[in-house]
C-alpha positions as CSV (number, residue, x, y, z in Angstrom):
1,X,26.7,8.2,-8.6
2,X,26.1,11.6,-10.4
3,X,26.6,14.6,-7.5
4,X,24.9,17.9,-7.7
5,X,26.8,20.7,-6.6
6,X,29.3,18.3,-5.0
7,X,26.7,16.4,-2.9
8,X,25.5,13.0,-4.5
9,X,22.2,12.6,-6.4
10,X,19.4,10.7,-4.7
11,X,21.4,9.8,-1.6
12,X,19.6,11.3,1.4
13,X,21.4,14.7,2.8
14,X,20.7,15.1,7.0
15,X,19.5,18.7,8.0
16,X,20.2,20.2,11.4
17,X,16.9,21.0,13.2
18,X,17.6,24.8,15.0
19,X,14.8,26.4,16.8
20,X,12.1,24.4,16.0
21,X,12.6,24.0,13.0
22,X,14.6,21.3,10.3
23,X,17.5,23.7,8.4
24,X,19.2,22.4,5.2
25,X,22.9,23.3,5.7
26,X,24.3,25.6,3.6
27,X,27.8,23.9,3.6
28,X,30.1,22.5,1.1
29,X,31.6,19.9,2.8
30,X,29.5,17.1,2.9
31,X,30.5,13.0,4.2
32,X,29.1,9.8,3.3
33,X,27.4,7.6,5.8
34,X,27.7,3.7,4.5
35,X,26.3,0.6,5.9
36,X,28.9,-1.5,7.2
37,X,27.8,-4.7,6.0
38,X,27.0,-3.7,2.6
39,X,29.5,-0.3,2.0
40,X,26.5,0.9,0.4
41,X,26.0,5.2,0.7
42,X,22.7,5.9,3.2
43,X,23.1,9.7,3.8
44,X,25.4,12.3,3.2
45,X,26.0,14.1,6.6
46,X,26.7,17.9,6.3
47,X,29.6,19.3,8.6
48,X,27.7,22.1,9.3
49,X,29.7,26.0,9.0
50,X,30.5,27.9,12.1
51,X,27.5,30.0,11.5
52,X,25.4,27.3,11.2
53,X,26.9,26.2,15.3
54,X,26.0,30.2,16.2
55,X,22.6,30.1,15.0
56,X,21.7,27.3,16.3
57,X,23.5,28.2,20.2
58,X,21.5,31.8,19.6
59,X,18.2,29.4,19.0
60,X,19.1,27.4,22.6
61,X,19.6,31.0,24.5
62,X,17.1,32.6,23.1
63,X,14.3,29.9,24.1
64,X,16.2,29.7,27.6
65,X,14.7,31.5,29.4
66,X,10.9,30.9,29.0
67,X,11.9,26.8,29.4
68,X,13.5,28.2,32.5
69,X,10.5,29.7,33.9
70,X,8.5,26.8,32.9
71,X,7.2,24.6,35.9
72,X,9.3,21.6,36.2
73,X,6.0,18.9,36.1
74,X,5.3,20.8,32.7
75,X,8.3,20.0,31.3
76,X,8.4,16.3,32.6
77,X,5.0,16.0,30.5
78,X,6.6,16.4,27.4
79,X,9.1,13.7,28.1
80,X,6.6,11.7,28.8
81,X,5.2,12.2,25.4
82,X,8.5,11.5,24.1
83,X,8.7,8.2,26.1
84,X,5.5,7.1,24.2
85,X,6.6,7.7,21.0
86,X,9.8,6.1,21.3
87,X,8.0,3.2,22.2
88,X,5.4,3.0,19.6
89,X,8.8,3.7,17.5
90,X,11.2,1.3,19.4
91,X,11.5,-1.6,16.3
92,X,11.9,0.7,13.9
93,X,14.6,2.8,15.4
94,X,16.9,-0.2,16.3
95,X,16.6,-1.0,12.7
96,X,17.8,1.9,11.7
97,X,20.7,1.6,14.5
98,X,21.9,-1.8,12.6
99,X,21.8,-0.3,9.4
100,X,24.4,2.3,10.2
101,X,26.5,0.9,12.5
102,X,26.1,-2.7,12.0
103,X,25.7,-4.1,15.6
104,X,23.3,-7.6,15.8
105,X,19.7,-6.2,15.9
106,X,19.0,-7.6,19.8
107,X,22.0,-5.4,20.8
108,X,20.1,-2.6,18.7
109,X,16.9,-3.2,20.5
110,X,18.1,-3.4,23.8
111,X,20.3,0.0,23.3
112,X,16.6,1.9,22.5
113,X,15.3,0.0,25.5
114,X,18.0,1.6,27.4
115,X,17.4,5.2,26.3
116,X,14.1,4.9,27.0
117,X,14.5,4.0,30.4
118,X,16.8,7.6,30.4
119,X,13.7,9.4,29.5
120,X,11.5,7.6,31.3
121,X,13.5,8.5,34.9
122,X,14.2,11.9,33.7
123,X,10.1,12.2,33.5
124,X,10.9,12.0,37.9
125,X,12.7,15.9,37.6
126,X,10.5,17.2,40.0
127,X,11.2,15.2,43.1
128,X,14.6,14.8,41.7
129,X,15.5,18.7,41.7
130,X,14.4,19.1,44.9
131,X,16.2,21.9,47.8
132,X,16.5,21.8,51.4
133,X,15.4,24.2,53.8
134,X,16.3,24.7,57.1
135,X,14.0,26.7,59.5
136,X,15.1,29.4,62.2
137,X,19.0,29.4,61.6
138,X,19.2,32.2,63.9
139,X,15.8,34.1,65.5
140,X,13.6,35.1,62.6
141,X,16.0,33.7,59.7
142,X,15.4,31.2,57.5
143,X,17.9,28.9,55.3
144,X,17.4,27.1,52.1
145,X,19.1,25.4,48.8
146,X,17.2,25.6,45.2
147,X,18.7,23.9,42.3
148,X,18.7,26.5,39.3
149,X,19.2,26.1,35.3
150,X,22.6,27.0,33.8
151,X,21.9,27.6,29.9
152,X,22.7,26.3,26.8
153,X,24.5,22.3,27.1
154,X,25.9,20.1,24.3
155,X,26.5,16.7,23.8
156,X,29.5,15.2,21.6
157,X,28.8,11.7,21.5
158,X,30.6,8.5,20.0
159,X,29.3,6.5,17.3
160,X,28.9,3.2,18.9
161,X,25.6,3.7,20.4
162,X,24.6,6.5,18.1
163,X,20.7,6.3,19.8
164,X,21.2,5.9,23.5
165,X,24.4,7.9,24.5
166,X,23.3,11.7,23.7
167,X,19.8,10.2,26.2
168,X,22.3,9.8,28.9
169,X,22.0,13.4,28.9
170,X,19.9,15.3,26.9
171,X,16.5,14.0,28.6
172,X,17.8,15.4,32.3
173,X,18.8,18.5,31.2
174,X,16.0,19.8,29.4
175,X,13.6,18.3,32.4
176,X,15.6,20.6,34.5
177,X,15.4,23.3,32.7
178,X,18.2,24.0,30.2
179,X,18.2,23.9,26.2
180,X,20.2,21.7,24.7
181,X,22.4,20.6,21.5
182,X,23.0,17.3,20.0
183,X,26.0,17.3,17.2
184,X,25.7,13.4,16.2
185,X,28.6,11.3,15.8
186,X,29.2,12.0,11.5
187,X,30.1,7.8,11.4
188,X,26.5,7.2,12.3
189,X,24.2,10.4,12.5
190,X,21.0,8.9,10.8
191,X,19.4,7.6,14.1
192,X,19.9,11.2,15.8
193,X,17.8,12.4,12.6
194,X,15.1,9.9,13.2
195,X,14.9,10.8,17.2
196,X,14.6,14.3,16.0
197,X,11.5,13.5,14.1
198,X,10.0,12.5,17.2
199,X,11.1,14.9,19.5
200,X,9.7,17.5,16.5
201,X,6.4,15.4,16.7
202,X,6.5,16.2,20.8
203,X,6.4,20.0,20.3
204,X,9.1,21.1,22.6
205,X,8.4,24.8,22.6
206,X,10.8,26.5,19.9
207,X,14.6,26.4,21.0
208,X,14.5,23.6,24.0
209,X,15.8,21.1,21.7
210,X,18.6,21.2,19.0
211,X,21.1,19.2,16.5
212,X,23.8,20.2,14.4
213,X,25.7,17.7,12.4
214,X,29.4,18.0,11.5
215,X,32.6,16.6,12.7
216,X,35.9,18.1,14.9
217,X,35.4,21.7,14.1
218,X,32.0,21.9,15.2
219,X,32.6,20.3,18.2
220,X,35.4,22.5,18.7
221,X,33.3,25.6,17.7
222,X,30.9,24.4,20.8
223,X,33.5,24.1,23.0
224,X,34.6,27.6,22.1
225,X,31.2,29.0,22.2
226,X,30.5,31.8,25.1
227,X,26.8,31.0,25.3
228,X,27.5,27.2,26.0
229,X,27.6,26.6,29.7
230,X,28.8,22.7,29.4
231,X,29.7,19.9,27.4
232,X,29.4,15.8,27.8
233,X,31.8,13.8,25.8
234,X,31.9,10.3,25.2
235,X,34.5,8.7,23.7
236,X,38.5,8.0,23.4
237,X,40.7,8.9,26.0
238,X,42.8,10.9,23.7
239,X,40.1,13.2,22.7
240,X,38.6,13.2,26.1
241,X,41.7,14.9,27.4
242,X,41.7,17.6,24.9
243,X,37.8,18.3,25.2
244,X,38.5,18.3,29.2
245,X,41.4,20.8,28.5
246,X,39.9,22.8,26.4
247,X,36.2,23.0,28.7
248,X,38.6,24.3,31.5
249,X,40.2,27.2,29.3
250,X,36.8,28.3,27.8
251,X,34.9,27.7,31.7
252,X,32.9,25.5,30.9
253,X,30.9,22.4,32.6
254,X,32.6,19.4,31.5
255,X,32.0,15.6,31.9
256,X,34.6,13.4,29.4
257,X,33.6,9.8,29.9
258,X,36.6,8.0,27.7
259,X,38.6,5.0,26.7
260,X,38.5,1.8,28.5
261,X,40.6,-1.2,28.6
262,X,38.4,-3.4,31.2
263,X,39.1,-6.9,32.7
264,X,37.4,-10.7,33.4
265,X,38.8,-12.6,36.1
266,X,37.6,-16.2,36.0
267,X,38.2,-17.7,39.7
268,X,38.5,-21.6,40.2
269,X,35.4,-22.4,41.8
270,X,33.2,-21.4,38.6
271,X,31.5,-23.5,36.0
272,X,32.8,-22.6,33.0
273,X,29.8,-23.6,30.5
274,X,27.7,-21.5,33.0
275,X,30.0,-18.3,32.6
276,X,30.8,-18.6,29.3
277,X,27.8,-17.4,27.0
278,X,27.9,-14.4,29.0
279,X,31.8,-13.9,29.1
280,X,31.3,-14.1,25.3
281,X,28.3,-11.5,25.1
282,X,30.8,-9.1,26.8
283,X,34.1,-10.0,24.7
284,X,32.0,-9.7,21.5
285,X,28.5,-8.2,22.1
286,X,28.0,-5.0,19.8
287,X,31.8,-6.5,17.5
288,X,33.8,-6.1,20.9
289,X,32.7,-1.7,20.5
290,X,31.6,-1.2,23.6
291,X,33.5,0.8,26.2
292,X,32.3,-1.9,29.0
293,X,34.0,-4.7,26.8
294,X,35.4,-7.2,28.3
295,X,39.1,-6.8,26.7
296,X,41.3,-9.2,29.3
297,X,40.2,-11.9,30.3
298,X,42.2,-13.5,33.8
299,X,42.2,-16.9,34.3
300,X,43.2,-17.9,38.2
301,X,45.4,-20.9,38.7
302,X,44.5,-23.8,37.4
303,X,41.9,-22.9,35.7
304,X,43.3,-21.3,33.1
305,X,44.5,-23.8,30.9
306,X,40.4,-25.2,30.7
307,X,39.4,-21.2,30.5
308,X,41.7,-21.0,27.5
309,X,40.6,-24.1,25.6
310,X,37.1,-23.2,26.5
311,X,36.8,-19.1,25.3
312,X,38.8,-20.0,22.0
313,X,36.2,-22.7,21.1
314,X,33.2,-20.7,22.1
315,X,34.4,-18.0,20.5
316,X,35.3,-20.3,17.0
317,X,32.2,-21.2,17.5
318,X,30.5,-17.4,17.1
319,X,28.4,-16.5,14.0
320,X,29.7,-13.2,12.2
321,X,27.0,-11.6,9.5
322,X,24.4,-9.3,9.0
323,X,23.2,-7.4,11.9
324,X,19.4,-8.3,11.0
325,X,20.6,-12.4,10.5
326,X,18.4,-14.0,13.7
327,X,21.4,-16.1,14.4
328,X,24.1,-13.6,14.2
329,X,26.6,-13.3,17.3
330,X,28.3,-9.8,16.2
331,X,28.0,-8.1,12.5
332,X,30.8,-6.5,11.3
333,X,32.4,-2.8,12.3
334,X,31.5,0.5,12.0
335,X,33.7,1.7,9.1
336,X,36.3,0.4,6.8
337,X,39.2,2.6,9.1
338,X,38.3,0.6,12.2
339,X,38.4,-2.6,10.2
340,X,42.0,-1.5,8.8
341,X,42.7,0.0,12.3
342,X,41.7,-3.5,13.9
343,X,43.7,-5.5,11.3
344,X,46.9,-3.5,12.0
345,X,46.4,-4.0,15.6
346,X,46.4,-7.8,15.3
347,X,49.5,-7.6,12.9
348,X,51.1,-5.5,15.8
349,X,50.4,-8.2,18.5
350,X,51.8,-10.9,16.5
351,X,54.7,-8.7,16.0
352,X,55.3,-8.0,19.8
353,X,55.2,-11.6,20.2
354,X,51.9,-12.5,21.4
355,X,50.3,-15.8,21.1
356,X,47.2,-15.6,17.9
357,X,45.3,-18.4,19.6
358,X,42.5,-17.2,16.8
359,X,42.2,-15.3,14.1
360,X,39.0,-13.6,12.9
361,X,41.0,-12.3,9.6
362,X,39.7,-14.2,6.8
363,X,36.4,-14.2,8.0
364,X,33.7,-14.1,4.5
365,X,29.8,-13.7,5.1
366,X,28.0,-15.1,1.9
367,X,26.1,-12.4,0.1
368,X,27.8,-9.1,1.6
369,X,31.0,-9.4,0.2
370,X,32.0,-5.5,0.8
371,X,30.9,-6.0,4.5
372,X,33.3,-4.2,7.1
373,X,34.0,-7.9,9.0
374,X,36.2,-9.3,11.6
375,X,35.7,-12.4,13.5
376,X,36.6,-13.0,16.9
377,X,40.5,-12.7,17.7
378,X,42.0,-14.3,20.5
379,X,45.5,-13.6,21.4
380,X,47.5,-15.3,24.7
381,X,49.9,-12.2,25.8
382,X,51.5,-10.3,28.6
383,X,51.6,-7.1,30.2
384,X,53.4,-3.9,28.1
385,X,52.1,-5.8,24.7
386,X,50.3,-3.0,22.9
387,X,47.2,-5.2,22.2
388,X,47.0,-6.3,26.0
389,X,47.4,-2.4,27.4
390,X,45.6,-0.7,25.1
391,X,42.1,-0.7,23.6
392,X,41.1,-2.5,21.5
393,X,38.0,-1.3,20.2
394,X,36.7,-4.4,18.1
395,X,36.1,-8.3,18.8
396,X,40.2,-8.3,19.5
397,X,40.7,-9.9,23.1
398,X,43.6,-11.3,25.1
399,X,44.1,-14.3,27.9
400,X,46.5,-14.4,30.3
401,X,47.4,-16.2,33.8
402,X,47.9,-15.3,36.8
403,X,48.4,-17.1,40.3
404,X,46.3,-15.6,42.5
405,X,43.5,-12.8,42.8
406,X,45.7,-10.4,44.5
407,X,47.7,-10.5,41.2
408,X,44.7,-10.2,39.3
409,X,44.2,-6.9,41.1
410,X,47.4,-5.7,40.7
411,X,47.4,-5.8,37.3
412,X,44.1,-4.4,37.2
413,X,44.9,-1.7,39.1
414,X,48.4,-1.4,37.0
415,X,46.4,-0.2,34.1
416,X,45.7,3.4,33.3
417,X,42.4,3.2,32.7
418,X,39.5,2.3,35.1
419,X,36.2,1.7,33.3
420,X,35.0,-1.4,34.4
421,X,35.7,-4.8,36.2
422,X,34.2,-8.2,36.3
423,X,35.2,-11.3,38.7
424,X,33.5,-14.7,38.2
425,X,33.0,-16.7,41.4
426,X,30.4,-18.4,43.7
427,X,32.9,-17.1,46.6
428,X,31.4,-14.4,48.5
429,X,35.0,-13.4,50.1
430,X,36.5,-13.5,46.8
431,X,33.9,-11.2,45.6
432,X,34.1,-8.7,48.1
433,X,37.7,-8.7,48.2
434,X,37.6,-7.6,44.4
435,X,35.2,-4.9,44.8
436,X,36.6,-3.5,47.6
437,X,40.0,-2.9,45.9
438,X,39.7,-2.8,42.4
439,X,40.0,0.7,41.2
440,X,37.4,1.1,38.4
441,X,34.1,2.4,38.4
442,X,31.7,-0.2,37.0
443,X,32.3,-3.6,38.9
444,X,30.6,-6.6,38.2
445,X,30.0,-10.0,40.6
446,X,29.2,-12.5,37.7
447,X,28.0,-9.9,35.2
448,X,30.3,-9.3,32.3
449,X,29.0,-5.7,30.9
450,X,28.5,-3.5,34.1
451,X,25.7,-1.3,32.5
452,X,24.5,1.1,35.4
453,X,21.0,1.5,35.3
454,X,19.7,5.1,34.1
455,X,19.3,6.0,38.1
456,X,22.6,5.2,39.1
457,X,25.7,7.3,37.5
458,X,28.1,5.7,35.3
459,X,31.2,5.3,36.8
460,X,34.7,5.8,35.5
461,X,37.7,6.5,37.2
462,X,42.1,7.4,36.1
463,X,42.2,7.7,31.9
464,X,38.9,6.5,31.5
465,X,37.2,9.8,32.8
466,X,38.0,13.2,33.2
467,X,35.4,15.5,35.3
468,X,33.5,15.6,38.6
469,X,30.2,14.2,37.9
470,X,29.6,11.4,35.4
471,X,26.9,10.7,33.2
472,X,23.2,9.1,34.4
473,X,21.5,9.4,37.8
474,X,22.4,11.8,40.8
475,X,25.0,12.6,39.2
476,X,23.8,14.2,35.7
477,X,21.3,16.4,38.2
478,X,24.3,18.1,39.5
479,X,25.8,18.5,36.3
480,X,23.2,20.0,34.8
481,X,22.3,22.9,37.9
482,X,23.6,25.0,40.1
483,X,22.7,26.4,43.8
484,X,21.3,29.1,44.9
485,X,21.4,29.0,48.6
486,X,18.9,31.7,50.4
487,X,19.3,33.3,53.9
488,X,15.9,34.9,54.1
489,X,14.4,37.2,57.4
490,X,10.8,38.4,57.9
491,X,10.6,41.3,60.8
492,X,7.4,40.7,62.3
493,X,4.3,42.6,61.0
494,X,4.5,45.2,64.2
495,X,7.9,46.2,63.8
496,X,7.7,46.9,60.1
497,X,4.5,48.9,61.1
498,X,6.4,50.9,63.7
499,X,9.3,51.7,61.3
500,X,7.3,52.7,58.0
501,X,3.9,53.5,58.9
């Protein structure tokens, strides 16, 4: 396609929106956004310049303090506006979710459901930012807590739910207060864009709301920046350590949800055609890219060898396509890196000597013959295999044995990360046994993607977060403010009278 001044003709370019407004960048560099089941070119995605990150930080300050100074049940009313144009949009904007990233249009659907419900408890700030106060501390002295505003706060987000994951944040700390910057994944920024539209369409006063598109530097370049109070990353452990790093040298706020690597443990007592649609929607829900993936899957005793028969065939039996296709189980992945990344992977596995049990490599889709797809991969393996210690982040997933549920839970617990956990079982012992020693911060009884719900934190613990406070909840109000704690006295009306007057 023919490119003016280095950007293609016709293709749609993304603008930042700064201070109220929608900016063209002024950049050079510029990065195609494709749709992974057709490698067709949507947008070109500007990676904004390091002016373009100051401007838009000096917009955030500048409109600070009025937001500030706002009453708190004023700015809930403009979430609340938000929250209905969301859902007058909510069809549409999962559309445009499977377009760029490729995930099965009910997944799509059900992420926008989910950041809805983020604004819609957000719209609750004023109770939530509630003090304490404590009356007559001492004779005539008074004690009391207020939760404050910090500032500017960014969001770096992944791509793999490029509408709902900046929402874990972004609604709770404008409701409280703060102004706020949202730099898009690039891999899948169009959704962002479309949000933006609406939250232009709300009428946030100039400033409160803000995006900036680009890639590594201008996350770095937020980071760095000395009017940023705090930043919330989401996304690979690797990168979470060096945004967590990084936060702490340039004193900021940080909360660095990462990697995962998260286990099933099937128990003997279960029915397996009961468990297994939902072990599946967690092994390959979204292609296997979600960070509460099931990844491992335990079979106990002598169920294993009917759990192994049983997940291969249901996972044979899963329909890979177009995200739109009513009948598809998972569409294909985001980009064709992963895809080569995921393939490698595999090829690594079988070199390391695990057991391909299936192989989701030569997987065709009639009509999108350029599609980024990988069918479900099952491997048999072991403990120190790369493809059974590491994430995997696509429909890629392993089986093993093991003897009892206290081994289960040792090798759980063996693992560096500590996202999320799942046992199946009607055993009540069992269960609680589980959840009271696994170490992770999601666990799931019989649920296979431990979702927290937008009033309850989610959890994260060793390599799979770095920070105090996670995202979502209690949590996210503490993030976002700080204390001021007042000791306040009153002389009585005589005694002022007698000293001034």
């Amino acid at each position: 396609m023919e490119r003016e001044g280095g950007v293609r003709a016709g293709v749609e370019r993304l603008r930042n929106y700064a201070g109220g407004r929608w900016v063209e960048s002024c950049t050079s560099r510029w990065e195609e956004v494709t749709n992974p089941a057709t490698d067709e070119v949507l947008a070109l995605v500007p990676m904004s310049t390091r002016e373009e990150v100051d401007e838009c930080v000096a917009a955030a300050k500048k409109a600070f303090w009025d937001w500030r100074a706002t009453p708190a049940v004023e700015r809930a009313r403009y979430l609340f506006r938000l929250k209905h144009l969301l859902e007058e949009k909510q069809a549409e904007l999962a559309r445009v979710i499977t377009t760029e990233h490729g995930k099965e249009y009910r997944a799509a659907y059900g992420e926008m459901r989910r950041l809805i419900e983020m604004v819609e408890v957000a719209c609750g700030i004023p109770t939530l930012m509630m003090g304490d106060y404590s009356e007559q501390i001492a004779p005539r002295i008074d004690e009391y807590s207020i939760r404050v505003p910090l500032g500017v706060f960014a969001c770096i987000p992944p791509f793999n739910f490029p509408g709902m994951v900046p929402f874990w944040f972004m609604p709770w700390a404008v409701a409280l207060g703060n102004t706020y910057i949202i730099k898009p994944n690039e891999q899948c920024p169009i959704t962002q864009q479309r949000l933006f539209e609406l939250i232009d369409r709300v009428g946030f006063p100039t400033g409160v709301v803000n995006l900036i598109n680009g890639g590594r530097d201008v996350a770095t370049w937020l980071i760095q920046h000395p009017d940023v109070k705090g930043i919330s990353f989401v996304g690979s452990t690797a990168t979470a350590r060096v945004v967590y790093r990084m936060c702490a040298e340039y004193g900021k706020r940080c909360q660095a949800q990462a990697g995962a690597n998260n286990f099933l443990v099937v128990m003997p007592d279960v029915d397996l055609d009961t468990i297994m649609p939902n072990v599946m929607e967690s092994c390959f829900g979204n292609s296997g890219q979600r960070c509460l993936s099931g990844g491992v899957v335990l079979g106990v005793g002598p169920i294993y060898e009917r759990l192994k028969e049983k997940f291969v065939e249901a996972a044979a039996r899963l329909k890979v396509g177009c995200g739109f296709d009513e009948d598809v189980d998972l569409g294909p992945v985001v980009s064709r890196q992963a895809l080569a990344r995921l393939h490698e992977a595999i090829e690594r596995g079988v070199r390391e000597g695990a057991k391909l049990l299936l192989d989701g490599r030569g997987v065709r889709v009639e009509g999108y013959p350029r599609g980024y797809f990988l069918g479900p991969t099952v491997f048999e393996a072991e403990p120190g295999m790369h493809i059974f210690d590491e994430e995997i982040f696509g429909p890629v997933r392993c089986l093993k044995r093991v003897e009892s549920l206290d081994e289960a839970i040792d090798l759980i617990n063996s693992s560096r990360y500590g996202n999320a956990a799942t046992i199946y079982t009607q055993n009540g012992a069992w269960a609680r046994e589980f959840r009271f020693r696994v170490q992770c911060g999601n666990v799931g009884v019989n649920v296979g993607i431990v979702a927290p719900m937008a009033f309850y934190p989610f959890g994260g613990m060793k390599d799979s977060f770095f920070g105090d406070l996670h995202g979502q909840g209690k949590d996210v109000i503490d993030f976002f403010t700080d204390r001021k704690v007042i000791i306040e006295r009153w002389f009585p009306e005589k005694e002022v009278r007698e000293r001034w007057f």
